[in-house]
MOPAC internal coordinates of N, CA, C and O (Angstrom, degrees):
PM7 1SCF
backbone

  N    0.0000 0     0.00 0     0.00 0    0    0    0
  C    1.4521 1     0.00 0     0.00 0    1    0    0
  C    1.5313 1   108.43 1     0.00 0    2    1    0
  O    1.2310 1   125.14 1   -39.62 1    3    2    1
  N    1.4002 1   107.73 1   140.38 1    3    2    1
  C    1.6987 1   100.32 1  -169.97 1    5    3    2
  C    1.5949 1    92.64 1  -124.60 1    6    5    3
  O    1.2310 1   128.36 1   -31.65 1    7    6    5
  N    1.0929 1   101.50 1   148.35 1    7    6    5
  C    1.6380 1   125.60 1   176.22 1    9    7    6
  C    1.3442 1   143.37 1  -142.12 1   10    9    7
  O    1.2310 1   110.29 1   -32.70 1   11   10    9
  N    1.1751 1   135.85 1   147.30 1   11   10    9
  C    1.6409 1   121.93 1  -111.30 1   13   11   10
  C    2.1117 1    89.78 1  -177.50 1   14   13   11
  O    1.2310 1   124.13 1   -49.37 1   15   14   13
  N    1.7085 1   109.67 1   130.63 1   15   14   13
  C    1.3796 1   113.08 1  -171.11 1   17   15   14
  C    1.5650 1    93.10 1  -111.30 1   18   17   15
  O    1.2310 1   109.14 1   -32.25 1   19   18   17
  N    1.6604 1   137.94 1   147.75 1   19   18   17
  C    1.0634 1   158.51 1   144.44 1   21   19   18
  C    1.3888 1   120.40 1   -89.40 1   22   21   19
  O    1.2310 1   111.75 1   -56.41 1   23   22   21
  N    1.1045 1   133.14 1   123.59 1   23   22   21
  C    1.4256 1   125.37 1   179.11 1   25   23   22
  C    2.0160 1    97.09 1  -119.35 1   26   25   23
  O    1.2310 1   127.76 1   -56.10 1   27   26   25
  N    1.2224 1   102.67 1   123.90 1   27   26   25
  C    2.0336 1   104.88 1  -173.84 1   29   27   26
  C    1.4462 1    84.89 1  -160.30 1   30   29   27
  O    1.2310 1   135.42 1   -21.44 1   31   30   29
  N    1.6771 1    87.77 1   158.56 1   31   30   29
  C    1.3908 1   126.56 1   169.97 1   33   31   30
  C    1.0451 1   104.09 1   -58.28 1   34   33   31
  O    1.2310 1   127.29 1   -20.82 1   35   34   33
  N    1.3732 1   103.57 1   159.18 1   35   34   33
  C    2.3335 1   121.72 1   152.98 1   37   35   34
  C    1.7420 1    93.44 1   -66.40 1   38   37   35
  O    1.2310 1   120.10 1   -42.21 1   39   38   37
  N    1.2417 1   117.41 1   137.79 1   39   38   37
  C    1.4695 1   138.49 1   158.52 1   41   39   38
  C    1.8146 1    86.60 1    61.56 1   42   41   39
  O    1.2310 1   130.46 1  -109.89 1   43   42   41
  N    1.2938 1    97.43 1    70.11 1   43   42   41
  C    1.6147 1    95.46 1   156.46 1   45   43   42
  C    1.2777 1   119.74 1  -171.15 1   46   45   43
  O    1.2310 1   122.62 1   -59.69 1   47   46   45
  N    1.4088 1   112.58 1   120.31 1   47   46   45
  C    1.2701 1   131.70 1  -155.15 1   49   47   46
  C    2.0013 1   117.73 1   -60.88 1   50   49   47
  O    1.2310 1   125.32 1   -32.18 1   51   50   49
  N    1.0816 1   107.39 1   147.82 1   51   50   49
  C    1.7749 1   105.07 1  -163.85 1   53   51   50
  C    1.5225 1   112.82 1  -151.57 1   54   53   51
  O    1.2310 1   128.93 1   -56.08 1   55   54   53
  N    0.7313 1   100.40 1   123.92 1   55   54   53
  C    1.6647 1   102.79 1  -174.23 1   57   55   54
  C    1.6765 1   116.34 1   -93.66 1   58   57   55
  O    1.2310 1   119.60 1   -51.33 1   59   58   57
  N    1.3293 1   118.38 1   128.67 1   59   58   57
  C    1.7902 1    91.43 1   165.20 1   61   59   58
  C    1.7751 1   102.64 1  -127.19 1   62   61   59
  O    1.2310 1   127.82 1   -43.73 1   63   62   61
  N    1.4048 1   102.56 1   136.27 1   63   62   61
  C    1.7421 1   108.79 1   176.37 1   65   63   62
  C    1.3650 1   114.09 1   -69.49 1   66   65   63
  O    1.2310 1   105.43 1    -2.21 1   67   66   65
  N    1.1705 1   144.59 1   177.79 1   67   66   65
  C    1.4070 1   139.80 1  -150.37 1   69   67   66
  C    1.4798 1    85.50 1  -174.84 1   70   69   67
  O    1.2310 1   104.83 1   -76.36 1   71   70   69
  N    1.3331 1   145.64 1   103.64 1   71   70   69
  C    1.7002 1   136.00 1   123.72 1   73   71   70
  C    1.7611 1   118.95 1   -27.40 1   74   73   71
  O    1.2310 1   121.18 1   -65.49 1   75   74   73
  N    1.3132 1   115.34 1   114.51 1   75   74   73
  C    1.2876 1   120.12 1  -145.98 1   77   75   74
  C    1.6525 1    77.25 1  -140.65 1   78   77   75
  O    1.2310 1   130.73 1   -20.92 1   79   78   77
  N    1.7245 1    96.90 1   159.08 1   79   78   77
  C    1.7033 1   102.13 1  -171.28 1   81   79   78
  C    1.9012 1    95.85 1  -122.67 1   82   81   79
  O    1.2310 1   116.03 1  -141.08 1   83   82   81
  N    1.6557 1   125.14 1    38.92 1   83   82   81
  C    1.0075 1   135.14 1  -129.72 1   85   83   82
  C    1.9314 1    87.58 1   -75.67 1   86   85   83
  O    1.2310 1   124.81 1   152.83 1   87   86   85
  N    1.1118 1   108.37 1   -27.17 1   87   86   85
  C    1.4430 1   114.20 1  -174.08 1   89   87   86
  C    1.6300 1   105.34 1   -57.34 1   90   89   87
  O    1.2310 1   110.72 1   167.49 1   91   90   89
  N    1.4181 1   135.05 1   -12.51 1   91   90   89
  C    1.2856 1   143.45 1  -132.54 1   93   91   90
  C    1.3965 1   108.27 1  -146.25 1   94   93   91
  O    1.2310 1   125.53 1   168.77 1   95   94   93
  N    1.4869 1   106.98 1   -11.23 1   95   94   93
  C    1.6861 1   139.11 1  -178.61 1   97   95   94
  C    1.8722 1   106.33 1    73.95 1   98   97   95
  O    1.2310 1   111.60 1  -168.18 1   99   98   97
  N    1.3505 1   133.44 1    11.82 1   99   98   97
  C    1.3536 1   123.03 1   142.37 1  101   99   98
  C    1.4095 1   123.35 1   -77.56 1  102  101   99
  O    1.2310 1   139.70 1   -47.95 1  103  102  101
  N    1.8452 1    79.40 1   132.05 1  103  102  101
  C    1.4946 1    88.55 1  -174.75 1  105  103  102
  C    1.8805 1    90.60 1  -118.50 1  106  105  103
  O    1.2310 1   128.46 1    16.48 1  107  106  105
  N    1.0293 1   101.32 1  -163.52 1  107  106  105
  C    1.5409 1   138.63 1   160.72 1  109  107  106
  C    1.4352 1   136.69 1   -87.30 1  110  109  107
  O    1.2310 1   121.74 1   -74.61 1  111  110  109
  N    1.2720 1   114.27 1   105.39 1  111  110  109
  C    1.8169 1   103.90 1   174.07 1  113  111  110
  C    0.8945 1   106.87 1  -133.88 1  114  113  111
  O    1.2310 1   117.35 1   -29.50 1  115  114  113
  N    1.4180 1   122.64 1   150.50 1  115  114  113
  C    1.3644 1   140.56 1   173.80 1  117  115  114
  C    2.0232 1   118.87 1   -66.95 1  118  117  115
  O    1.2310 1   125.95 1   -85.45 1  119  118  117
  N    1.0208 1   106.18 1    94.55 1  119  118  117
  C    1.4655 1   106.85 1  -150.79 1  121  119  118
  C    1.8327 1   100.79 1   -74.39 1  122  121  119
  O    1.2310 1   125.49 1   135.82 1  123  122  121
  N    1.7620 1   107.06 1   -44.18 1  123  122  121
  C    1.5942 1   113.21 1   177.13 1  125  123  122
  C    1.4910 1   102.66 1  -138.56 1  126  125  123
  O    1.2310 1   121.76 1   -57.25 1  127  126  125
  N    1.4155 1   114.24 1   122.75 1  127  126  125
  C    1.4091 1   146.64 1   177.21 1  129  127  126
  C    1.8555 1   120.50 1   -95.41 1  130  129  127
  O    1.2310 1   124.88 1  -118.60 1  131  130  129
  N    1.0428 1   108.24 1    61.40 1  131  130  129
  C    1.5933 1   104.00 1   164.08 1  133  131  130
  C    1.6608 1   111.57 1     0.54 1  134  133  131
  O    1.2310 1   122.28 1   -26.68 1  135  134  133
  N    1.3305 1   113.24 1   153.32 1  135  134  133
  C    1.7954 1   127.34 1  -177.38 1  137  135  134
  C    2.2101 1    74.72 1   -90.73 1  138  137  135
  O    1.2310 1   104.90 1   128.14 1  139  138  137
  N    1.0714 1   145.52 1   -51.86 1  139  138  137
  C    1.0554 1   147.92 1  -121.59 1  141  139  138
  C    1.6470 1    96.09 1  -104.08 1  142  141  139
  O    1.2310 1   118.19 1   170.25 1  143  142  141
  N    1.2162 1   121.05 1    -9.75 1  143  142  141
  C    1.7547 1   124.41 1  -173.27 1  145  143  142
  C    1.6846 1    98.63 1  -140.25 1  146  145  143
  O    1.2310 1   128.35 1   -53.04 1  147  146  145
  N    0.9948 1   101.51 1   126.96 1  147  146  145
  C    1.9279 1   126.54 1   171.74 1  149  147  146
  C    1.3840 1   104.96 1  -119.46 1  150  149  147
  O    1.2310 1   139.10 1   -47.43 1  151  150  149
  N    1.6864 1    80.57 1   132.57 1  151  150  149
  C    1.9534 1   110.26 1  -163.59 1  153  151  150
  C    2.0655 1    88.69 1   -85.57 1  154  153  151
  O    1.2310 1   132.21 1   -52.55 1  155  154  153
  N    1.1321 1    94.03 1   127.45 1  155  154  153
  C    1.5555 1   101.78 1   177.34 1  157  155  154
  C    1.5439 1   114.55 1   -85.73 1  158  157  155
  O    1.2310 1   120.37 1   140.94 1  159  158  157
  N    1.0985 1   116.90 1   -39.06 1  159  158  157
  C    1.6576 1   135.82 1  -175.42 1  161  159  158
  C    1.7077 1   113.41 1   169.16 1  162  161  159
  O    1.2310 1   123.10 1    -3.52 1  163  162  161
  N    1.0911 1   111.67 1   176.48 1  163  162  161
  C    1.6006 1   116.51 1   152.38 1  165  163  162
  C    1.4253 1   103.28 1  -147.09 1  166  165  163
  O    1.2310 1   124.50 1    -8.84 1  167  166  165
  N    1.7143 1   108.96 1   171.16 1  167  166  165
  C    1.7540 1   120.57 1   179.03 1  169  167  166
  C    1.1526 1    88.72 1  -154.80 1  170  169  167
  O    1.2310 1   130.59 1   -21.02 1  171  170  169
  N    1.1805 1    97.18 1   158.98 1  171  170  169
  C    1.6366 1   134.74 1   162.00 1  173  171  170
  C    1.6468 1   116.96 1   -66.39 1  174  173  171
  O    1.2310 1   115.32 1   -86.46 1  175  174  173
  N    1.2611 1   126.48 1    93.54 1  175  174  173
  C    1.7215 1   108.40 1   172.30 1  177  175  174
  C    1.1749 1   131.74 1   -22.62 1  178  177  175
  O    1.2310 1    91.65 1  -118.28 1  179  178  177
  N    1.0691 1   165.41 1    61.72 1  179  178  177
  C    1.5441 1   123.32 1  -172.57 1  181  179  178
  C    1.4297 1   149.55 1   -48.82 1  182  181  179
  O    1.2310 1   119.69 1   -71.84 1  183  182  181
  N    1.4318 1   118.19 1   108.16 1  183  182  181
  C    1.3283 1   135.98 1  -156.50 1  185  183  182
  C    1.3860 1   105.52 1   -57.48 1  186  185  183
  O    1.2310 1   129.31 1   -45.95 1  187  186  185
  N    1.4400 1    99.66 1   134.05 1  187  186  185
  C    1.9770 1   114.35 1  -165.04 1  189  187  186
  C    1.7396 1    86.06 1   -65.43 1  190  189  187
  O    1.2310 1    98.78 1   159.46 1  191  190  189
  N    1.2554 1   155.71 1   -20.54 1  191  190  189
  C    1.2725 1   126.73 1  -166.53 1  193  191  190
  C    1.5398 1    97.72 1  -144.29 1  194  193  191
  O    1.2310 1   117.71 1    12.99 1  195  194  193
  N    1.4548 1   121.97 1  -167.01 1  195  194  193
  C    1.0927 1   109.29 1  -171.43 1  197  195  194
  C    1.9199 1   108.38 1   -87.55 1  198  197  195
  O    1.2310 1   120.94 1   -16.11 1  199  198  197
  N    1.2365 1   115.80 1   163.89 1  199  198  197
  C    1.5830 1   117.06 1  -177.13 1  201  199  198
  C    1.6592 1   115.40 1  -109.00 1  202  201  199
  O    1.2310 1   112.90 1   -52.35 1  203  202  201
  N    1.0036 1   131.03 1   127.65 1  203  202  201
  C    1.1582 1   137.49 1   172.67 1  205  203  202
  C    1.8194 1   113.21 1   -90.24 1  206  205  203
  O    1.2310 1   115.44 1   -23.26 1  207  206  205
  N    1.3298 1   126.26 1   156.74 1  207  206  205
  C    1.0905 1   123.96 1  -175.04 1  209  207  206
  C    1.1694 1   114.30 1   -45.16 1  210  209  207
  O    1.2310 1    99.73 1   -30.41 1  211  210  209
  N    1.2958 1   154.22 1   149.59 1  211  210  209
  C    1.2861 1   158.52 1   163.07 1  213  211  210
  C    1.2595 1   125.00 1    95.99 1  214  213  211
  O    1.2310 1   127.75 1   168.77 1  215  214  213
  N    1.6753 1   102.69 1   -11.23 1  215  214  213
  C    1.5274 1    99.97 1  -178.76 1  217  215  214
  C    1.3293 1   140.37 1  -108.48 1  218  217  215
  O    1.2310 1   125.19 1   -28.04 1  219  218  217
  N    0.7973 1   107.64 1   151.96 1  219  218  217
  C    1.9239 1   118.35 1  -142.31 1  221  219  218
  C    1.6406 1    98.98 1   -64.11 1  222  221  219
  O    1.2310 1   131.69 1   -42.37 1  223  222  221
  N    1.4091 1    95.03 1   137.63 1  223  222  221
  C    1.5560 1    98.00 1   177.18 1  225  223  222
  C    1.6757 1   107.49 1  -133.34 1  226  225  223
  O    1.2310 1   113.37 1    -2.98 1  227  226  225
  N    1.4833 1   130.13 1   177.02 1  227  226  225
  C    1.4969 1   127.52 1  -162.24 1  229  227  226
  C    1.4016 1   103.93 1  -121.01 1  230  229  227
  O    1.2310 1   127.68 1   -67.25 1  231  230  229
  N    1.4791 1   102.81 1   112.75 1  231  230  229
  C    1.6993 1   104.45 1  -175.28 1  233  231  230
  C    1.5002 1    95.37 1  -101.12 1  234  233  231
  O    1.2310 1   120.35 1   -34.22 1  235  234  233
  N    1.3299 1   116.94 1   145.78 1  235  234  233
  C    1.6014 1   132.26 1  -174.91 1  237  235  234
  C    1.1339 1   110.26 1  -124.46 1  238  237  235
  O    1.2310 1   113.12 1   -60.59 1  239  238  237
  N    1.4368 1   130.61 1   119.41 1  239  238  237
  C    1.1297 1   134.84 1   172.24 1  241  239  238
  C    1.6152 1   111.21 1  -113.42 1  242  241  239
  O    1.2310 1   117.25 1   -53.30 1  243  242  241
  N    1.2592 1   122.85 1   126.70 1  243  242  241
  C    1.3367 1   142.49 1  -167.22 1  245  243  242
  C    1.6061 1   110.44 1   -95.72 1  246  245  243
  O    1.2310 1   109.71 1   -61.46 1  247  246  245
  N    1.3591 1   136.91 1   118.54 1  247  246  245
  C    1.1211 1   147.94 1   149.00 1  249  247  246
  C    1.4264 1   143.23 1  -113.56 1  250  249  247
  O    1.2310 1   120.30 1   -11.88 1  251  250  249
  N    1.2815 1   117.03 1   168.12 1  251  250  249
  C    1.6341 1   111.59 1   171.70 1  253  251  250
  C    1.7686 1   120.29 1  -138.59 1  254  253  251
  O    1.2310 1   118.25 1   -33.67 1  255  254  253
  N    1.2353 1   120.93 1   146.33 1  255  254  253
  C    0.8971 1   115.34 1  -171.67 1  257  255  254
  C    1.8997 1   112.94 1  -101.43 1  258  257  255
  O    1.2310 1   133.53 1   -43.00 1  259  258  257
  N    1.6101 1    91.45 1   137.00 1  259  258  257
  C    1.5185 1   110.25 1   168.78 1  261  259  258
  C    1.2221 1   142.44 1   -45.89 1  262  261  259
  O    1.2310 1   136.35 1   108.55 1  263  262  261
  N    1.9211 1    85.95 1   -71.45 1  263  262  261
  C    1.5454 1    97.79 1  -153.65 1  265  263  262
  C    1.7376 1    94.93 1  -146.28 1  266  265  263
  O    1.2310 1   116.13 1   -47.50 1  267  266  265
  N    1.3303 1   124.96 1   132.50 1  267  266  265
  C    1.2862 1   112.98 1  -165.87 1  269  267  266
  C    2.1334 1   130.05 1   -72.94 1  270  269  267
  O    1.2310 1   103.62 1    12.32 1  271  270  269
  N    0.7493 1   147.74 1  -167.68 1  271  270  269
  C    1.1062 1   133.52 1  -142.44 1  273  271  270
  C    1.3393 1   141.16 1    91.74 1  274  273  271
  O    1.2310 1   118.40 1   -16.15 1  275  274  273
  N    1.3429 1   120.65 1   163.85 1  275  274  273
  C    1.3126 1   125.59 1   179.36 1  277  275  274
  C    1.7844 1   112.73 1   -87.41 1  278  277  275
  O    1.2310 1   115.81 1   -63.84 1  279  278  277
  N    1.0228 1   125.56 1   116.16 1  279  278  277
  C    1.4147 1   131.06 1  -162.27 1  281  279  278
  C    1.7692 1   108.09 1  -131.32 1  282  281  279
  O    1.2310 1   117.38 1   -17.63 1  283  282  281
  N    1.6351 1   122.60 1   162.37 1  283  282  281
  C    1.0921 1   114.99 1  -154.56 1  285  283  282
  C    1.5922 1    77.22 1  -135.10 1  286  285  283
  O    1.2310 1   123.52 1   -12.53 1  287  286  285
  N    1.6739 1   110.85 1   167.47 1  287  286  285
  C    1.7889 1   112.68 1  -178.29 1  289  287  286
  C    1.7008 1    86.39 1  -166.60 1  290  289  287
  O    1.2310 1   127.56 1   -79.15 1  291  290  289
  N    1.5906 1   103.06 1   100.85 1  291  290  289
  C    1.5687 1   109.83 1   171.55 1  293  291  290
  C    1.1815 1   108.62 1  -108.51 1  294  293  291
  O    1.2310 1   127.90 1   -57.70 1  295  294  293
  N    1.6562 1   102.40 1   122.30 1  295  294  293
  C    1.8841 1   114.39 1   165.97 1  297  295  294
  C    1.3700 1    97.52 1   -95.15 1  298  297  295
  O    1.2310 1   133.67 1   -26.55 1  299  298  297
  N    1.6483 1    91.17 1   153.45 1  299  298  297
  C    1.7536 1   117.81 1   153.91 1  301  299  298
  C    1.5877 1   127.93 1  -111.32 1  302  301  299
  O    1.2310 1   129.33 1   -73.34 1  303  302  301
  N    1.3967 1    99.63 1   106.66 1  303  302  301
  C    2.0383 1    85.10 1   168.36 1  305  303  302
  C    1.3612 1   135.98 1   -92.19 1  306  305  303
  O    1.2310 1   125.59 1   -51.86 1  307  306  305
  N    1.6942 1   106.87 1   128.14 1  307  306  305
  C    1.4919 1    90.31 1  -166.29 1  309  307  306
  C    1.6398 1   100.22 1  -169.36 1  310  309  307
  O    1.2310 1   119.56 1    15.73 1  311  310  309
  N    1.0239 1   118.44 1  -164.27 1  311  310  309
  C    1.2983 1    99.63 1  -175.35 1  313  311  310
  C    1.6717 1   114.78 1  -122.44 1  314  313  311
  O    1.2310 1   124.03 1   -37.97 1  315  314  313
  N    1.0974 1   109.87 1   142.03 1  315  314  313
  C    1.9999 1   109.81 1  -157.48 1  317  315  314
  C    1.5961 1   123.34 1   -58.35 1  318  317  315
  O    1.2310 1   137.78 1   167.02 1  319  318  317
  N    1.6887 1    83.15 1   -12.98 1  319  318  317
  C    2.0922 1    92.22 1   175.08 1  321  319  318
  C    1.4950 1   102.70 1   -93.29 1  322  321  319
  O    1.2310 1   111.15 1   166.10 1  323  322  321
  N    1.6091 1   134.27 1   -13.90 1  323  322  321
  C    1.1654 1   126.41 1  -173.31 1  325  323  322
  C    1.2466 1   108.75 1  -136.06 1  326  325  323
  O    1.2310 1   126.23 1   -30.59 1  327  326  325
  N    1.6560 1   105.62 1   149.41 1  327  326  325
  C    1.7201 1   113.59 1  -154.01 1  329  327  326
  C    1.5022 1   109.15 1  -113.06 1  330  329  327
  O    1.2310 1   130.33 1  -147.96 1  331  330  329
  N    1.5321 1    97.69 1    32.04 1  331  330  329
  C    1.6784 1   104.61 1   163.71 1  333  331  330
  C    1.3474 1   108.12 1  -127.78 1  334  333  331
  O    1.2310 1   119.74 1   -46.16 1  335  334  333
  N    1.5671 1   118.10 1   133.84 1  335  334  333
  C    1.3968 1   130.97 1  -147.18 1  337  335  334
  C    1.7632 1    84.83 1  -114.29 1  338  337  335
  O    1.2310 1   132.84 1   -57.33 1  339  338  337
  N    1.4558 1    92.79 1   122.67 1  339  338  337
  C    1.9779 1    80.44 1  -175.27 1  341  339  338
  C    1.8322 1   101.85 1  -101.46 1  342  341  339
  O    1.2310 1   123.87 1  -158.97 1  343  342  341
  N    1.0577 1   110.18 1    21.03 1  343  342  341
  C    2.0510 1   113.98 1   169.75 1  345  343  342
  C    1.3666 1   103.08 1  -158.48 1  346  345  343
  O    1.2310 1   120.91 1   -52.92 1  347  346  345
  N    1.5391 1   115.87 1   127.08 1  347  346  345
  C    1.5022 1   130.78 1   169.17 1  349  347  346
  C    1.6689 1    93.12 1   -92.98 1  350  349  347
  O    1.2310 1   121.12 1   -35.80 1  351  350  349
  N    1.6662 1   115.47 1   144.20 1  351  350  349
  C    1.4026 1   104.84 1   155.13 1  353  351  350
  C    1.5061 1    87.92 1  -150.68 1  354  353  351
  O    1.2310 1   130.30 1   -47.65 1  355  354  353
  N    1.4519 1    97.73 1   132.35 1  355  354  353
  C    1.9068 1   119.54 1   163.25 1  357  355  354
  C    1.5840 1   122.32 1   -96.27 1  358  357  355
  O    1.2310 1   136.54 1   -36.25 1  359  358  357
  N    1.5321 1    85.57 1   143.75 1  359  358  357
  C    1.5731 1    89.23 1  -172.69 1  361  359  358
  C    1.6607 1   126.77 1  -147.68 1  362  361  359
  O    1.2310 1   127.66 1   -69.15 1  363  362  361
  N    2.0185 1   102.87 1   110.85 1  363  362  361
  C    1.2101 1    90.36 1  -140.51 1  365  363  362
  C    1.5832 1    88.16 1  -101.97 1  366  365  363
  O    1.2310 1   124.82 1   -20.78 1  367  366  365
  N    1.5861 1   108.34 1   159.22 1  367  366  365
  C    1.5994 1   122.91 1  -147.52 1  369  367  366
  C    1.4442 1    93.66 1  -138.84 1  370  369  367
  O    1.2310 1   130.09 1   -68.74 1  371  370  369
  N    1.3344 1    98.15 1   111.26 1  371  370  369
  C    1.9941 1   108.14 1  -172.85 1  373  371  370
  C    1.3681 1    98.28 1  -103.60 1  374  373  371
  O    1.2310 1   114.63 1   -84.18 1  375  374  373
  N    1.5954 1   127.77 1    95.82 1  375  374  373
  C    0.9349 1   131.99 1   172.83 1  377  375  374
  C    1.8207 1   118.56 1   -80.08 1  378  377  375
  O    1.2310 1   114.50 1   -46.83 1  379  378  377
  N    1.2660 1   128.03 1   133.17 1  379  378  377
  C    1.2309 1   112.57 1   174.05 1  381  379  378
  C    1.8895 1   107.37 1  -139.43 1  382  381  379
  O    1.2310 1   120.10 1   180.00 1  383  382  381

């Protein structure tokens, strides 16, 4: 499990990139969402050249913050037909 500190404002928007194996059908989901942080969207980068199966691409998920505090944001990667997530990553968000 990998883990990772944010330091942001109340009501200010933050992005975090994600290495994603999207060519391979793992993606990224947001597994636990704080009441205090709202998920704005996410996308897919588009890769500067062409991608062959397996290779890693950068999923971005866009947010904003609420309410101030120390808050936690756990993804799972894995793939959406199967219910074993083969990477946990946490992500802690120092709102002030």
């Amino acid at each position: 499990m990998t883990s990772e500190m944010i330091d942001v404002k109340v009501d200010q928007e933050f992005r975090i990139p994600l290495q994603s194996i999207a060519t391979a059908g793992y993606l990224w989901k947001v597994e636990s969402l704080p009441e205090a942080i709202q998920l704005l969207g996410s996308e897919n980068e588009k890769p500067a050249s062409d991608t062959k199966p397996g290779d890693s691409t950068t999923q971005i998920f866009r947010f904003r913050t609420l309410k101030p505090g120390e808050h936690t944001i756990t993804f799972l990667l894995s793939r959406p037909w199967e219910n074993k997530a083969i990477q946990t990553r946490t992500v802690k968000v120092k709102v002030s």
